[in-house]
C-alpha positions in Angstrom: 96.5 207.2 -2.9 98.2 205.1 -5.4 100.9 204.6 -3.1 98.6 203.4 -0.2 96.5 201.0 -2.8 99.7 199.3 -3.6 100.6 198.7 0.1 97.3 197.0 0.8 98.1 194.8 -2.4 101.4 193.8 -1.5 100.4 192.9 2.1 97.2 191.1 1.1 99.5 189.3 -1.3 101.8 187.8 1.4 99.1 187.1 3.7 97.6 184.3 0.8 100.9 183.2 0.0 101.5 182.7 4.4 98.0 180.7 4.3 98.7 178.8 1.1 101.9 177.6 2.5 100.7 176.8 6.1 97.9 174.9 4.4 100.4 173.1 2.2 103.1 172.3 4.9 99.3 170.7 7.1 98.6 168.7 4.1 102.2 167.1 3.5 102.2 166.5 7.8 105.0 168.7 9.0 103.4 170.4 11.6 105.8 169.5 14.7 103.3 168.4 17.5 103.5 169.2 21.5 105.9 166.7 23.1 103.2 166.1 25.8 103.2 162.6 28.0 100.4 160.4 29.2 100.1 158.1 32.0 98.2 154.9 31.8 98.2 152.7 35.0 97.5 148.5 34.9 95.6 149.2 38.0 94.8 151.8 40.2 92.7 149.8 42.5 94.0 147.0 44.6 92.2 144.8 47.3 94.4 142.8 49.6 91.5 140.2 50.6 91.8 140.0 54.6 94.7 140.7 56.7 95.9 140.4 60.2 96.1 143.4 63.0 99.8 144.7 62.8 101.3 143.4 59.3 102.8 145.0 56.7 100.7 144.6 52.7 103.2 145.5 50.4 102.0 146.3 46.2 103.3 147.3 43.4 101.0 149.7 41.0 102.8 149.6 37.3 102.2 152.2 34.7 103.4 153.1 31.0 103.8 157.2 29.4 102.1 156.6 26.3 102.5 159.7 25.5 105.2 161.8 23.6 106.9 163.9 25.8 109.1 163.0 29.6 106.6 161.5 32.2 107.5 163.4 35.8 106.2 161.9 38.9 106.2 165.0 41.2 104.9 164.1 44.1 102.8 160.9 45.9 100.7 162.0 48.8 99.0 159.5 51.2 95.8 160.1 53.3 97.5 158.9 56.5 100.9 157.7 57.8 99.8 154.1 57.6 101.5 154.2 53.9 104.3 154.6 52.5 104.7 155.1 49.2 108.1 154.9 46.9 108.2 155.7 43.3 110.3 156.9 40.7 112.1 160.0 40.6 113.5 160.7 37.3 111.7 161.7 34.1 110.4 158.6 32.4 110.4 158.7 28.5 107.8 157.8 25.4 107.0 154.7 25.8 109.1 153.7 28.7 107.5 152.0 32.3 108.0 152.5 36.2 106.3 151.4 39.3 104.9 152.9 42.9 105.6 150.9 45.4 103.5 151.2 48.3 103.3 150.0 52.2 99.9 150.0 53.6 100.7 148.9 57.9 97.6 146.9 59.6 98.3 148.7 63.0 94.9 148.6 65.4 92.6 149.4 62.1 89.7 146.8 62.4 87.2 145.9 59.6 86.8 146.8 56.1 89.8 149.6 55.5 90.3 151.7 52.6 93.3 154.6 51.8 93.9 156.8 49.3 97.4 158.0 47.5 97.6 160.5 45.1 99.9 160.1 41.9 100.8 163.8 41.0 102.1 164.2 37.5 102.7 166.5 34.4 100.2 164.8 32.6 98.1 167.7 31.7 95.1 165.2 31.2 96.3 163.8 34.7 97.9 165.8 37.0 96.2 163.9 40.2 95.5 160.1 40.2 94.1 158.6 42.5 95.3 154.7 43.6 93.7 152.9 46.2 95.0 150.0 48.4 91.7 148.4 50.3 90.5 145.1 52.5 89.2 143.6 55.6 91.5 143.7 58.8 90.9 141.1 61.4 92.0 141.3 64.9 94.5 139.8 66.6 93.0 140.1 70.0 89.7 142.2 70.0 89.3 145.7 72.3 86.0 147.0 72.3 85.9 149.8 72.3 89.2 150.8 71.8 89.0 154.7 72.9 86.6 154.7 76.0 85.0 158.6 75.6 82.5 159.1 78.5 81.7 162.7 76.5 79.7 165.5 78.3 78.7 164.0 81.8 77.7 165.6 85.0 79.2 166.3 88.0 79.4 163.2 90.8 77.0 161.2 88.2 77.5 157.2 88.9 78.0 156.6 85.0 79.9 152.9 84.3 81.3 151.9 80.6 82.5 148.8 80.0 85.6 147.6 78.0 85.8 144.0 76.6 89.0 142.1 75.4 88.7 138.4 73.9 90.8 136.4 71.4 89.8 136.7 67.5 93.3 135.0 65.6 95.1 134.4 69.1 94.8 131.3 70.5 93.5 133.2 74.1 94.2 136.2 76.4 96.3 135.7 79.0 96.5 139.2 81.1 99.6 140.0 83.3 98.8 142.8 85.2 95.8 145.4 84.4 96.6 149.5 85.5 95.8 152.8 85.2 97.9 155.9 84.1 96.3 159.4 85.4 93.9 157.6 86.7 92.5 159.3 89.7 89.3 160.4 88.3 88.2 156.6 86.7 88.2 153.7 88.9 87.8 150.0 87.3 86.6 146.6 88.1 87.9 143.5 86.0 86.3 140.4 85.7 86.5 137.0 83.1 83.5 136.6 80.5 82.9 134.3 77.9 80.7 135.1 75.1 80.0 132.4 72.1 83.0 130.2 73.4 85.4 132.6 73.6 87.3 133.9 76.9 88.4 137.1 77.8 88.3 140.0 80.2 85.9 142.6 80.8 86.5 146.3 82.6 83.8 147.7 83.8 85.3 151.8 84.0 83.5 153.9 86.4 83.7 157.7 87.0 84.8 159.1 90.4 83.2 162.7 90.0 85.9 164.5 91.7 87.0 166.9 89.1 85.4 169.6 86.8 86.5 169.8 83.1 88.2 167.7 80.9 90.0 164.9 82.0 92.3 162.4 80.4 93.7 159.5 81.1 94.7 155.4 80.2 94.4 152.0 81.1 97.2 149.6 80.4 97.1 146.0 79.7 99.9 144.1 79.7 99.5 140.3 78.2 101.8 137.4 78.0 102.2 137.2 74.3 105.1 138.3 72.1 102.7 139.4 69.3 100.9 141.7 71.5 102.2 142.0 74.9 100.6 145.6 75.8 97.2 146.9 75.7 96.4 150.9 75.8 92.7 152.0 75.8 92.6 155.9 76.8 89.8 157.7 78.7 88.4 160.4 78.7 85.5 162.5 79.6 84.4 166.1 80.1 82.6 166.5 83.9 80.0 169.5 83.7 78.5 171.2 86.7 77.2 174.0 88.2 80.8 176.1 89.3 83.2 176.3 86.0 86.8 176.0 85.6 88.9 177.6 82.9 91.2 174.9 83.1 91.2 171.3 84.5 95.1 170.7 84.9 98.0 173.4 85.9 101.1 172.7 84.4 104.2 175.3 84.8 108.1 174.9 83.6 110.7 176.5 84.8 113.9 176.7 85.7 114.6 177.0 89.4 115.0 180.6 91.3 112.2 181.8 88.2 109.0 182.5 89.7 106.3 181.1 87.3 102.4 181.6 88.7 99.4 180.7 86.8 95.8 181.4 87.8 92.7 179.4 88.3 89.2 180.9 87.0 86.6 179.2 89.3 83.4 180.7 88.6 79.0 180.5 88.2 76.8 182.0 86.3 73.8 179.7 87.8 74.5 179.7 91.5 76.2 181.7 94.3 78.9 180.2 95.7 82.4 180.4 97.7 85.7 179.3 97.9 86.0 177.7 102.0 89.8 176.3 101.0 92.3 175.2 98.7 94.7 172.5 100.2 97.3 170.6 98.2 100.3 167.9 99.3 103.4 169.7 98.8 104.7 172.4 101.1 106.6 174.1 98.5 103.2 174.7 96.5 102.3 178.2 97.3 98.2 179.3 96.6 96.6 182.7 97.2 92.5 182.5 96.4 91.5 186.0 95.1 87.6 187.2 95.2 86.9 188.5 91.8 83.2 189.0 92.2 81.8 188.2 95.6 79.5 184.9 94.8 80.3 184.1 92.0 83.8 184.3 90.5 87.2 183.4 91.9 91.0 183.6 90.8 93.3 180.7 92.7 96.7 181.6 92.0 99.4 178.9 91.9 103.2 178.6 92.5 105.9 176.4 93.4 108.9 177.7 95.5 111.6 176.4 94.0 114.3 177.4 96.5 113.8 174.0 98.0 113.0 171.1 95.4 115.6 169.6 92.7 114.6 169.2 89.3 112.2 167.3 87.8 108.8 166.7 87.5 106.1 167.5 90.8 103.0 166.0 90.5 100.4 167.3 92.9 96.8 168.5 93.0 94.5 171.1 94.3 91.8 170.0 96.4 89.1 173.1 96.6 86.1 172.9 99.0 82.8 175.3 98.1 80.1 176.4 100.1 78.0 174.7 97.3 76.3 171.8 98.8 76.3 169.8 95.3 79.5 170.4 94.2 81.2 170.9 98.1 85.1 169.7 96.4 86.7 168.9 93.5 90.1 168.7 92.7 92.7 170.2 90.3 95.7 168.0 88.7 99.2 170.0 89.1 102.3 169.3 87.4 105.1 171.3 87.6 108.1 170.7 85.6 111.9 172.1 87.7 114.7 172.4 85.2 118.4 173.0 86.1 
């Protein structure tokens, strides 16, 4: 016992003399601190005013460790590829400075505009920082709208949008030549306008209604200016009806001597229907239609014979006729692609 009561004593002893000492070492300042760094920006907002379509803003955002350890930058992320950000790479000391340099491009944005970059350090108070880089973009030469979407439409419906393209900083619009690209299921009308003194064109976009599915295509402008000699609006639009598709395009690679064969799913769950014929361009386009489920559900099965066509691309399409007196044809865009 008197053993074990002079143990506790002993260790009790050096446990006052450990907080007396710690206490004394606080009071006297010796504790060594965390080397830990802080980052303090000027700014980490930065408004550009207004801009023109297709320039380059350039900024600088400085900052400062005020802190006591290496600042790291690790990483700067954007929220889009419109900027491009450049910053320092090496550990910045106590007290020392460095800058993020940062690219915002105009392009086609329109309006008031506002991005986002974040500033990833080892500031543990900090680790993501936000920056922004923000303004009003005007035109150069206005396209409204610039993305002509028809959306969900039905089959064979007469439905017209209209596209408009007038000067806003450009002196006027002088158009070249006006065209389509996969265009067969739109069709277009251009005419001038003027609207509160200013000239331009207007396309009035109509869909043909011969396909089922989802279609895609563009319409190029091409204008004599060196600033902005070309104009691309796309279109698109998804034709609904009664008989279903699985697909509204074919496309097959290969090489030639393969035998590649892909199958159309033509089909109803509303109305009975038949397949009369499928009928496209090109003899070396082989089809086969397949009765699935009598009334209702077809396979088309497609192929190219390639014993007789050199490489490259075939563009063709298939033109199927139905016993169904509202949708009685549509068509089928093919593309085949031959390589050596």
């Amino acid at each position: 016992m008197r053993r074990s009561s002079r143990s506790i004593l002993i260790s009790m002893f050096l446990l006052l003399i450990f907080f007396a000492t710690s206490c004394e070492t606080e009071e006297k300042g010796l504790i060594v601190e965390e080397r830990i760094p802080r980052i303090k920006f000027s700014e980490t907002e930065f408004n550009f005013g207004e801009a023109d379509q297709k320039v380059s803003i350039e900024h600088i955002y400085k900052f400062k460790n005020i802190g006591t350890g290496p600042l790291l930058i690790k990483n700067v992320r954007s929220t889009c590829g419109c900027t491009v950000p450049k910053w320092p790479k090496e550990p910045i000391p106590p007290g020392g400075t460095g800058e993020i340099k940062v690219i915002f491009k105009t392009g086609t944005y329109l309006n008031k505009v506002k991005k986002t970059i974040h500033v990833i350090t080892n500031d543990p108070l900090k680790e993501n920082i936000p920056i922004t880089i923000a303004g009003f973009v005007r035109a150069y030469i206005v396209v409204r709208p610039t993305n002509l979407n028809f959306g969900k439409i039905p089959y064979a419906y007469p439905y017209k949008r209209k596209i408009r393209i007038f000067p806003d900083r450009a002196k006027a619009v002088i158009v070249k030549r006006v065209y389509g690209i996969n265009d067969s299921f739109f069709s277009f009308v251009q005419k001038d306008f003027v609207e509160k003194g200013r000239k331009g064109i207007e396309l009035e976009v109509s869909i043909k209604g011969n396909y089922i599915g989802r279609v895609n295509g563009k319409i190029i402008i091409e204008l004599d200016d060196k600033k902005m000699p070309k104009i691309t609006v796309p279109v698109s639009a998804d034709i609904k009806s009664d008989i279903n598709v699985n697909r509204s395009n074919i496309t097959i690679r290969q090489r030639r001597g393969d035998f590649r064969a892909q199958m159309l799913l033509v089909y109803s769950d509303k109305v009975k229907f038949s397949v009369k014929s499928v009928k496209v361009k090109n003899p070396n386009i082989k089809v086969k239609i397949s009765e699935l489920k009598k009334g209702s559900r077809y396979g088309i099965i497609v192929w190219l014979d390639t014993e007789n066509v050199k490489p490259g691309l075939i563009k063709d399409e298939l033109v199927i006729k139905t016993s169904h007196e509202k949708v009685s044809m549509f068509k089928i865009k093919l593309q085949f692609q031959v390589l050596k």
